[in-house]
Residue, then its C-alpha position, 0 to 999 in steps of 0.5 A: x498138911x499134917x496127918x494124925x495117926x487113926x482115930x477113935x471116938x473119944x469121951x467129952x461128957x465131963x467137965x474136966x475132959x479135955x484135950x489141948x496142943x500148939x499149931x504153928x504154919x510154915x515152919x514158924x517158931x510162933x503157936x497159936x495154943x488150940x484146946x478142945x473140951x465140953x461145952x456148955x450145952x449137953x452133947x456140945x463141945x467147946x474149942x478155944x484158940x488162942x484167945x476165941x473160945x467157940x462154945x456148943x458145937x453139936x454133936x451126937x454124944x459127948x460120951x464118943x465124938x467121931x472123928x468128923x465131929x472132932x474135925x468139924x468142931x476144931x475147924x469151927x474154932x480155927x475159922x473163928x479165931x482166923x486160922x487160916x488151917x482146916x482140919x478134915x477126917x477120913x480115918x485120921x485127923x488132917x490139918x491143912x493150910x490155906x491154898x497158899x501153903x504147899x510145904x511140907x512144913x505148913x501144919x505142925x503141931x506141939x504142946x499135946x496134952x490130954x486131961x481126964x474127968x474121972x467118969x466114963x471112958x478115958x481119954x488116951x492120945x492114941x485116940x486123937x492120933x498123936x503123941x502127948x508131950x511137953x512144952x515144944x516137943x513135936x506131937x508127930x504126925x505124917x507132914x506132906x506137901x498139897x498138890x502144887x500148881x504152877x501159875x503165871x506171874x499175872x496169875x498171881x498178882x490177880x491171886x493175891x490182890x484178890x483175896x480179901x484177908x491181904x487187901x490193905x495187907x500187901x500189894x502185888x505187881x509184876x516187875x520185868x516178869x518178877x513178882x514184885x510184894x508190897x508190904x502195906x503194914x507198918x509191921x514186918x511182914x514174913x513170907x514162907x516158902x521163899x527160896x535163898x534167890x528170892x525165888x517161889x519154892x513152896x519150901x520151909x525158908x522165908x523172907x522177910x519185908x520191912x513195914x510200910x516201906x515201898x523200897x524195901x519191897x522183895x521182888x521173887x521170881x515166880x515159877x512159868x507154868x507148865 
């Protein structure tokens, strides 16, 4: 998860204001553009990912959206795009990646850049709780790692085939105690958090399998729990 420094509402009432960065999961060096500016409506704000643009999510004002509405709004638009990242508030933004992601490494931003509409109050980065800066230079940030709980192997596979959004995806099975992934896309397929013996570490290494192909299938070594 990625933590911001402290927030404090910011103005979102003209057109013009603004405030964009680039996120990017498990150390990849792929990101997706993320930007939040007023939305159509009085008292809305508009979230743009990538190409999904979510429009008049509600908040109190637009003159001094909170820290909970800012996170709500942004998490709004990351569901719709299917981003698999939540962001949440306590006195700082905090970006978190799906259950599966137990890096340090599995929310970064960059990209960070902010725009002003010329009325009210201005927008400042130090108000968002990050570091404006050009095109791949980090927006800072605290990165730690989700509580990590260790699962059987069989846990895993039943994990895994379970969940809706890697049906028809990938294919898991247990292999002499190994846990064994089948890519099921034509497309190659990235894995993180494996380690360099194709054991499961949670780290920032990954490991790549070939599309559509059952040969080429990696098998890894799940942690026993416990």
């Amino acid at each position: 998860m990625l933590t911001g420094g402290a927030y404090s509402a910011m103005d979102f009432a003209e057109a013009a204001d603004s405030v964009s960065f680039a996120l990017s999961r498990n150390g990849s060096t792929s990101t997706t553009a993320v930007a939040v500016t007023k939305g159509a409506g009085a008292n809305t704000l508009k979230v743009t990912v990538g190409s999904t643009v979510t429009d008049n999510i509600t908040v109190t004002s637009g003159a001094a959206v909170t820290g909970a509405e800012m996170a709500s709004a942004i998490s709004t638009g990351l569901t719709a795009a299917n981003m698999d990242v939540a962001v949440s508030f306590t006195t700082a933004l905090v970006f978190t990646g799906g259950a599966g992601d137990s890096s340090t490494a599995a929310v970064s931003m960059t990209n960070f850049a902010f725009a002003n509409g010329g009325a009210g109050a201005a927008i400042t980065a130090a108000q968002f709780g990050f570091t404006a800066g050009g095109v791949g230079v980090t927006a800072g940030g605290t990165a730690s790692s989700r509580t990590k709980t260790a699962k059987m192997v069989d846990h895993l596979v039943s994990s895994i085939n379970n969940t809706t959004a890697l049906q028809g995806k990938v294919l898991a099975s247990t292999d002499n105690g190994k846990l064994r992934i089948q890519n099921l896309s034509t497309a190659e397929l990235t894995m993180g958090g494996i380690g360099g013996a194709g054991t499961v570490t949670g780290g920032a290494n990954t490991a790549d399998v070939a599309g559509n192909d059952a040969g080429a299938a990696v098998q890894y070594v799940a942690r026993s729990a416990g």
